[in-house]
PALUMMI-35797 format. One record per atom (N, C-alpha, C): residue number from 1; residue in one letter; atom name; x, y, z. Coordinates in Angstrom, 2 decimals, decimal comma. Example, Ala and Ser with C-alpha at 12.3 -4.5 7.8 and 13.67 -1.06 7.14 Angstrom:
{rec 1 'A' 'N' {13,19 -5,69 7,80}} {rec 1 'A' 'CA' {12,30 -4,50 7,80}} {rec 1 'A' 'C' {13,20 -3,30 7,80}} {rec 2 'S' 'N' {12,85 -2,25 7,08}} {rec 2 'S' 'CA' {13,67 -1,06 7,14}} {rec 2 'S' 'C' {12,90 0,03 7,87}} 
This chain:
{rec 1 'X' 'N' {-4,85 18,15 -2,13}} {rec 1 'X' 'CA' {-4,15 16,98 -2,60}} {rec 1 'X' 'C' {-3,93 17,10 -4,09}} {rec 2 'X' 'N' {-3,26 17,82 -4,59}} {rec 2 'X' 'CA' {-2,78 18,13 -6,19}} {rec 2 'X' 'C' {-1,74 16,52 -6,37}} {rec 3 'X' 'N' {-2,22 15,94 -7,71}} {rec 3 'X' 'CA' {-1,20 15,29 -8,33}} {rec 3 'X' 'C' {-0,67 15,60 -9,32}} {rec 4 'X' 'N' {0,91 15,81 -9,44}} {rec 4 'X' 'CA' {1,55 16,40 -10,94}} {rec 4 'X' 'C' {2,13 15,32 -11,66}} {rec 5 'X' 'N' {2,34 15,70 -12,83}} {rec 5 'X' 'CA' {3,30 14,43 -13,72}} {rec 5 'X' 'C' {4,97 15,15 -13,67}} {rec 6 'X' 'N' {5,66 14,31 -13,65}} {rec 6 'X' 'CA' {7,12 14,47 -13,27}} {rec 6 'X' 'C' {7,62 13,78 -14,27}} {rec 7 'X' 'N' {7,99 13,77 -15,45}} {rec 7 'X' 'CA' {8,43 12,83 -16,27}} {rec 7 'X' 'C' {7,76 11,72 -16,64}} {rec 8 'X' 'N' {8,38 10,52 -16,08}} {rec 8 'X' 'CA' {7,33 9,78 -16,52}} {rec 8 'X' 'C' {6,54 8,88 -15,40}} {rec 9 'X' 'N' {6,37 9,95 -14,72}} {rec 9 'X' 'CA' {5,58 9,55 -13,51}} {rec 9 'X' 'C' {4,49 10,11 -13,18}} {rec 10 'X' 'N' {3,41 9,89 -11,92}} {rec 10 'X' 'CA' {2,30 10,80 -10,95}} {rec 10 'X' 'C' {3,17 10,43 -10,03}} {rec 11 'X' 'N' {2,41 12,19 -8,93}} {rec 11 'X' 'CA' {3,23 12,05 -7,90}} {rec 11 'X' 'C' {1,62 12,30 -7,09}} {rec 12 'X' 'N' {1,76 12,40 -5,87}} {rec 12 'X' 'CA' {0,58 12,76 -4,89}} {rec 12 'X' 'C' {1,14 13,67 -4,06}} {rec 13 'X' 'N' {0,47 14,91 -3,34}} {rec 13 'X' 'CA' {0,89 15,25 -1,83}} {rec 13 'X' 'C' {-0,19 14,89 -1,16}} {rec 14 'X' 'N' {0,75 14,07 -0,18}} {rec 14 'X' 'CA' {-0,66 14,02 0,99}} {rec 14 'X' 'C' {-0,33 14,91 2,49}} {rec 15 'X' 'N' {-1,70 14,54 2,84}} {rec 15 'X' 'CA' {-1,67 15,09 3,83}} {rec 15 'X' 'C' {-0,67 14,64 4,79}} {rec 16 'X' 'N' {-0,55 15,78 5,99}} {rec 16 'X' 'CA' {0,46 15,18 7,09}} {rec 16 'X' 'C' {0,17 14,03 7,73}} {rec 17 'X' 'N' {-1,69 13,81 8,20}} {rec 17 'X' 'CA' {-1,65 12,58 8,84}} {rec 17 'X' 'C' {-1,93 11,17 8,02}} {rec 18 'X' 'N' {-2,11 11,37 6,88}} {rec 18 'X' 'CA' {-2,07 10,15 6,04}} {rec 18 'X' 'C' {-0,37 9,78 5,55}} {rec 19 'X' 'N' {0,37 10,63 5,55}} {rec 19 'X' 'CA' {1,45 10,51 5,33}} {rec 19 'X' 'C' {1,95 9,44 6,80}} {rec 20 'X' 'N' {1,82 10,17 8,22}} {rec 20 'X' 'CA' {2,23 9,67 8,85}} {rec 20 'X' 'C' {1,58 8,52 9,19}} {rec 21 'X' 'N' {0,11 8,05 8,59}} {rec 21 'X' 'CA' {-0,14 6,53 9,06}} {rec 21 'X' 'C' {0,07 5,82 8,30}} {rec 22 'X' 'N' {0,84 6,28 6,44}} {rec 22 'X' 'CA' {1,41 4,95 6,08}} {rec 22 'X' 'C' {2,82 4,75 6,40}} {rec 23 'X' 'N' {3,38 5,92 7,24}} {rec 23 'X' 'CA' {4,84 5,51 7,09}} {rec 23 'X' 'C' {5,10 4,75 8,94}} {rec 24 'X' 'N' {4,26 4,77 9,36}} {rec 24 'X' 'CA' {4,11 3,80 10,59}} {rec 24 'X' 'C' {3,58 2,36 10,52}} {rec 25 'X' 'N' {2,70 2,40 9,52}} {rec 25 'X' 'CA' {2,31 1,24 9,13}} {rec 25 'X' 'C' {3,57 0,23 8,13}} {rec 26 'X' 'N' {4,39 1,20 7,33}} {rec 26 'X' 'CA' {5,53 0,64 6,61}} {rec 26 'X' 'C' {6,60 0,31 7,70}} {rec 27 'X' 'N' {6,65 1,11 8,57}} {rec 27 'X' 'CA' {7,78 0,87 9,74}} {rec 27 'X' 'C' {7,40 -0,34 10,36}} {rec 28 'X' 'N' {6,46 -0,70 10,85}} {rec 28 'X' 'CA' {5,77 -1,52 10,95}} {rec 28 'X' 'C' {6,37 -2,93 10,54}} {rec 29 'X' 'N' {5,69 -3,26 9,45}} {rec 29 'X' 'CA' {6,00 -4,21 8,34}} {rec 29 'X' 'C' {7,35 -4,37 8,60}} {rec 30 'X' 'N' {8,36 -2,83 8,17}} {rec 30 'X' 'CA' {9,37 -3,12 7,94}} {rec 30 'X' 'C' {10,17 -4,38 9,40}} {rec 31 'X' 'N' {9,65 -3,43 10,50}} {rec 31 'X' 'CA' {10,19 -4,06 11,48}} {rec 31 'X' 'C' {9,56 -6,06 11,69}} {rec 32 'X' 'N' {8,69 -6,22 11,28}} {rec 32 'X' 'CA' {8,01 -7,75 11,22}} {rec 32 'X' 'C' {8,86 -8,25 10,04}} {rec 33 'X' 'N' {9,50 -8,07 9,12}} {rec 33 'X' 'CA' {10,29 -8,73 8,00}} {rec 33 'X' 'C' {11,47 -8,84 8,40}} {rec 34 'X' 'N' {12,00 -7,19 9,45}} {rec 34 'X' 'CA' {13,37 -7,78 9,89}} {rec 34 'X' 'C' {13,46 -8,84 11,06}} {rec 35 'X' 'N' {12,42 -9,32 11,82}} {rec 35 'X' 'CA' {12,11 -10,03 12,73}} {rec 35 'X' 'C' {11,75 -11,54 11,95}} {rec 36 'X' 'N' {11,20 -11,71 11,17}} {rec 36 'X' 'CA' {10,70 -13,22 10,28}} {rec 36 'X' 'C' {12,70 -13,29 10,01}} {rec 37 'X' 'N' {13,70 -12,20 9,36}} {rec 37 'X' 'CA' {14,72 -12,86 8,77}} {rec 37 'X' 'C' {15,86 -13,35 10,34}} {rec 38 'X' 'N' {15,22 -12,48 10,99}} {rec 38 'X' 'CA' {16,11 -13,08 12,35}} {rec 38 'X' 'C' {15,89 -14,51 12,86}} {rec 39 'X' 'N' {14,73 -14,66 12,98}} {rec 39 'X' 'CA' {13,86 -15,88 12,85}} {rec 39 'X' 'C' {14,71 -17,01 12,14}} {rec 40 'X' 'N' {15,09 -17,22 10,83}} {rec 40 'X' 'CA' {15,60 -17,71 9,57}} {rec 40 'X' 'C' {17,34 -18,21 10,02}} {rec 41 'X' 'N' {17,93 -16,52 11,02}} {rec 41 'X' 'CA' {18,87 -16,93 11,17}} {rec 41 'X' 'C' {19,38 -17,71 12,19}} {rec 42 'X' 'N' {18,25 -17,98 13,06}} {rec 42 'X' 'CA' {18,26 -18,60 14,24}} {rec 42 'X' 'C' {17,49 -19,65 14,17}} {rec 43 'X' 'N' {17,50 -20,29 13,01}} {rec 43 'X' 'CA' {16,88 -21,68 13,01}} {rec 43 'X' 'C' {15,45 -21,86 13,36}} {rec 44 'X' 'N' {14,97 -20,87 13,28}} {rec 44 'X' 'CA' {13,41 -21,08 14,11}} {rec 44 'X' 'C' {12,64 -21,84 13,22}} {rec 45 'X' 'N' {11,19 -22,85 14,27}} {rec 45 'X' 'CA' {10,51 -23,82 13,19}} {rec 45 'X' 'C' {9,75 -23,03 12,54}} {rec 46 'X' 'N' {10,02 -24,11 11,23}} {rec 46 'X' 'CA' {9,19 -23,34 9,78}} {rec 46 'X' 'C' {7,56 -22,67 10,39}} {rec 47 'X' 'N' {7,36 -23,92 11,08}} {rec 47 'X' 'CA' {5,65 -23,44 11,10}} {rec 47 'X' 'C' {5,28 -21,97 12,17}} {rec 48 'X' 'N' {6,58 -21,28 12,69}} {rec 48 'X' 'CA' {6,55 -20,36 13,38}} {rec 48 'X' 'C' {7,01 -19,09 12,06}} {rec 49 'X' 'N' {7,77 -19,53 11,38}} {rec 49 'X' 'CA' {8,16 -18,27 10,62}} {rec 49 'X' 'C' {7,19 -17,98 10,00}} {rec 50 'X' 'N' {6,69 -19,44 9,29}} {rec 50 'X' 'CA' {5,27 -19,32 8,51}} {rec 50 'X' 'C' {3,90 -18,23 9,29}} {rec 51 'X' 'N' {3,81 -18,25 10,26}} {rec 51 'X' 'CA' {3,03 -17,65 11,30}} {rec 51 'X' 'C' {3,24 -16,15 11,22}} {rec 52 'X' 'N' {4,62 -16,04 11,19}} {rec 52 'X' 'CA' {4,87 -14,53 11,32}} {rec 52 'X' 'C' {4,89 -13,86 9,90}} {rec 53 'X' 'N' {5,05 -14,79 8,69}} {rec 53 'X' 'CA' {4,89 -14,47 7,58}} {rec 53 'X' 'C' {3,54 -13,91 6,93}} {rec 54 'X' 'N' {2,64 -14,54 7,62}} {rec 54 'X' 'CA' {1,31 -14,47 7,10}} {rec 54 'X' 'C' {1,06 -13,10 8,04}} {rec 55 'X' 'N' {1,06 -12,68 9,17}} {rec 55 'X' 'CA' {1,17 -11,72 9,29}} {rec 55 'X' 'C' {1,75 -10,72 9,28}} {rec 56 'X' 'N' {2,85 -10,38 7,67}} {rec 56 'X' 'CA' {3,40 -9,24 7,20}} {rec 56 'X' 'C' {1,94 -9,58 6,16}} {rec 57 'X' 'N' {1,76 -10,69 6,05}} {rec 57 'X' 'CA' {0,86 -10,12 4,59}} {rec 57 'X' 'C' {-0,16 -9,48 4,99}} {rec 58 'X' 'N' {-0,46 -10,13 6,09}} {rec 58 'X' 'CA' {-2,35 -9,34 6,69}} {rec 58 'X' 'C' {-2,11 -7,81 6,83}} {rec 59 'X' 'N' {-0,82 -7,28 7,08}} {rec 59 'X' 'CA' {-0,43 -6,10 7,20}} {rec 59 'X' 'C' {0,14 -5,21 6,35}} {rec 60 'X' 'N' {0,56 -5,88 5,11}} {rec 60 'X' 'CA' {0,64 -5,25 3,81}} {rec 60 'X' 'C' {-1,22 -5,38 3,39}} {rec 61 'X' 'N' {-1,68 -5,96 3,56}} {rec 61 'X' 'CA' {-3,07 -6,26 2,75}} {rec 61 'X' 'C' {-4,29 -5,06 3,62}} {rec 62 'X' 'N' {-3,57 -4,66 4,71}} {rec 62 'X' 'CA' {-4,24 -3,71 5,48}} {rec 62 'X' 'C' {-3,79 -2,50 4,80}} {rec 63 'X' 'N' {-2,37 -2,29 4,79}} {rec 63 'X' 'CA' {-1,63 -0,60 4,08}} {rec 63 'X' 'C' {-2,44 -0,50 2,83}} {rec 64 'X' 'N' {-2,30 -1,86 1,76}} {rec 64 'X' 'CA' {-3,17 -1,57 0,48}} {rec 64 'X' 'C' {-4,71 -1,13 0,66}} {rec 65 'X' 'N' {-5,32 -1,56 1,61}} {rec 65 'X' 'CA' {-6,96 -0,96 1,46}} {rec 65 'X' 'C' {-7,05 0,36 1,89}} {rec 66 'X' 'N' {-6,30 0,49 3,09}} {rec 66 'X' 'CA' {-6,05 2,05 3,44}} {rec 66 'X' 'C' {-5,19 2,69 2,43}} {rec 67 'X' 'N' {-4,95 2,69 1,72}} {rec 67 'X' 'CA' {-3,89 3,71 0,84}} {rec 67 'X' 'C' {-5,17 3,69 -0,76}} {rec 68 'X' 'N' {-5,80 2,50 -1,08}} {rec 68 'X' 'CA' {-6,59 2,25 -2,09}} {rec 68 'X' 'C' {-8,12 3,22 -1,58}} {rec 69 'X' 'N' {-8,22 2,98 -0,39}} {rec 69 'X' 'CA' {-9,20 3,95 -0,30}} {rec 69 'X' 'C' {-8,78 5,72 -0,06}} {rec 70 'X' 'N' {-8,19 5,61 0,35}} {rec 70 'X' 'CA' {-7,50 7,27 0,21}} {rec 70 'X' 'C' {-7,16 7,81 -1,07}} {rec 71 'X' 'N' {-6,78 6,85 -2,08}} {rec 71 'X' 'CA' {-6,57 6,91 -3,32}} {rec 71 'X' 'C' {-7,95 7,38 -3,97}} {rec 72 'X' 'N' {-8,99 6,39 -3,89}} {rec 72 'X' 'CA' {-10,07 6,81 -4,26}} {rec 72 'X' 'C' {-11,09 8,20 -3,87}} {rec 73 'X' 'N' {-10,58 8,24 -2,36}} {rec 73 'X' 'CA' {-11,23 9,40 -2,09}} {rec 73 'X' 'C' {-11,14 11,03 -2,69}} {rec 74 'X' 'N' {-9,43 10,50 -2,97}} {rec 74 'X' 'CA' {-9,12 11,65 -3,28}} {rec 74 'X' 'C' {-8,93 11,94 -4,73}} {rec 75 'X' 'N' {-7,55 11,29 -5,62}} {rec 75 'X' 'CA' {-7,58 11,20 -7,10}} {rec 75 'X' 'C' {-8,65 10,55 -7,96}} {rec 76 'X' 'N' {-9,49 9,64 -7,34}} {rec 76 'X' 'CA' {-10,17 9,19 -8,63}} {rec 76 'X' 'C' {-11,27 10,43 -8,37}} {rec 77 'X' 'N' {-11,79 10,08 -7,10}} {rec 77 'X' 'CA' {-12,95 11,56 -6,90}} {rec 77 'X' 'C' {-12,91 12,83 -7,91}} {rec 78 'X' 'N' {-11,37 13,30 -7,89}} {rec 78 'X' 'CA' {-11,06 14,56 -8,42}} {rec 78 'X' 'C' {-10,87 14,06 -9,75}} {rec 79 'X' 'N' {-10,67 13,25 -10,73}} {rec 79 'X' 'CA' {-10,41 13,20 -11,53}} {rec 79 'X' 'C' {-11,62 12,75 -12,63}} {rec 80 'X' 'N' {-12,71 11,99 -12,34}} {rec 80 'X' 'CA' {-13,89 11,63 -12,13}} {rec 80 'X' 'C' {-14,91 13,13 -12,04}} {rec 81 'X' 'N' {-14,65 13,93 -11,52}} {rec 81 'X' 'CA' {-15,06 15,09 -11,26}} {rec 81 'X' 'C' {-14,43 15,99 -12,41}} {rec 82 'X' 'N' {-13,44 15,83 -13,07}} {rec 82 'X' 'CA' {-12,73 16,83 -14,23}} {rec 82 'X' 'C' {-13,10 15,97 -15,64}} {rec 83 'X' 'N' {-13,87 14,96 -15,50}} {rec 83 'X' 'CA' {-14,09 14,24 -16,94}} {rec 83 'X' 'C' {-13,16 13,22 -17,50}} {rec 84 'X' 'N' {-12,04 13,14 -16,46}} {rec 84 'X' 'CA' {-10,98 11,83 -16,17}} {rec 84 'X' 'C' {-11,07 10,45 -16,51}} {rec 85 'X' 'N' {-11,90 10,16 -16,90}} {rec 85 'X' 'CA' {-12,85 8,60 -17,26}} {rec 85 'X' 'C' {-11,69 7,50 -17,54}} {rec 86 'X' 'N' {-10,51 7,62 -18,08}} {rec 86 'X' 'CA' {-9,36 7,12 -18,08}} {rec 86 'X' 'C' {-8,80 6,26 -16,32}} {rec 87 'X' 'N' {-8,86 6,98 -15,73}} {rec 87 'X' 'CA' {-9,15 6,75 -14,33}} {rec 87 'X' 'C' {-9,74 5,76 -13,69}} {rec 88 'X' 'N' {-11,06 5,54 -14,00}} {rec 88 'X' 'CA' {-11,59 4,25 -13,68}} {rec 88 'X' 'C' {-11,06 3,29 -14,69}} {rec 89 'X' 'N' {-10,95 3,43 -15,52}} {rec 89 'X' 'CA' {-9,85 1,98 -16,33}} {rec 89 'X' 'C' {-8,83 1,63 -15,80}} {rec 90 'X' 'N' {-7,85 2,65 -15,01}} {rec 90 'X' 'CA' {-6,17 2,61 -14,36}} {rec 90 'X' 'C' {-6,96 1,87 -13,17}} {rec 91 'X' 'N' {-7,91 2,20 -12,26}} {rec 91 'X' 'CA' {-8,39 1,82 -10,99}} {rec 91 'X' 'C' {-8,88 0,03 -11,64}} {rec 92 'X' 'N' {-9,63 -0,08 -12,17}} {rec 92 'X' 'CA' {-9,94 -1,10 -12,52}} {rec 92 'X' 'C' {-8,38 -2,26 -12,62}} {rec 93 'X' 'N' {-7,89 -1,96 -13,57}} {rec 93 'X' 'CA' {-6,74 -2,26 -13,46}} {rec 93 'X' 'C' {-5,77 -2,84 -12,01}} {rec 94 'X' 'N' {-5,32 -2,27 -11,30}} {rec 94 'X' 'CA' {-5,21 -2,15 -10,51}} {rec 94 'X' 'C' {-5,80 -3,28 -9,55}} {rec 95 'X' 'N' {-7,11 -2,88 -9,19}} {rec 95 'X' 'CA' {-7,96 -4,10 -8,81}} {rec 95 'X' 'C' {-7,51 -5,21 -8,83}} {rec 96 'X' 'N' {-7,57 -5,54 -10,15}} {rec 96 'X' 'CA' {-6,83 -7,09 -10,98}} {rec 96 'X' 'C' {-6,08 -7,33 -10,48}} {rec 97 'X' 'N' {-5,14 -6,51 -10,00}} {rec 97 'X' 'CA' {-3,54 -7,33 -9,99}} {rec 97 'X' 'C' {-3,88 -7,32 -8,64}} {rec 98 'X' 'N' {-4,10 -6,31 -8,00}} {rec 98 'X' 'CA' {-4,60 -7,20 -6,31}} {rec 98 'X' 'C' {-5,33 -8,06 -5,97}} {rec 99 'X' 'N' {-6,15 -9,15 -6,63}} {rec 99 'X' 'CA' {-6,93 -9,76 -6,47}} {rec 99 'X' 'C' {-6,77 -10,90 -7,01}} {rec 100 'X' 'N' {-5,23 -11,04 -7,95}} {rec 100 'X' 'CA' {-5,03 -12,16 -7,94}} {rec 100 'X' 'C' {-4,65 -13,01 -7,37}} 
């Protein structure tokens, strides 16, 4: 799992099957958001869209712990391991804004 800088970016490679369980998990989602806007266009009651809304979030809030822990396993581990200490400040970070 090498991460490079690309300008003014990080990039990650992941593996094949972490690759493929966030992009099922995004398909996912994706498909529950296009379903809440069908919902919207068909007049459906609020307290049903509301229903289906809260579960894109439980399911974005699932992709973030799985992707946050893979994150950790792998870049902070390795970076943490090279004297990276910068790292746990970006992670920390991070944290914050999910937890608000």
């Amino acid at each position: 799992m090498e991460e490079e800088n690309s300008c003014c970016y990080k990039r990650k490679e992941r593996s094949e099957k972490e690759y493929k369980d966030l992009m099922n998990r995004l398909n996912r989602i994706e498909g529950q958001v296009r379903g809440i806007k069908g919902m919207v266009e068909k007049d459906v009651y609020c307290i049903d869209i509301l229903v289906q809304v809260a579960a894109v979030n439980a399911a974005l809030n699932s992709f973030n712990k799985v992707l946050l822990a893979n994150h950790i396993r792998t870049c902070v581990a390795r970076d943490i391991r090279e004297g990276k200490e910068e790292t746990l400040d970006e992670l920390v970070a991070v944290l914050q804004r999910l937890m608000k």
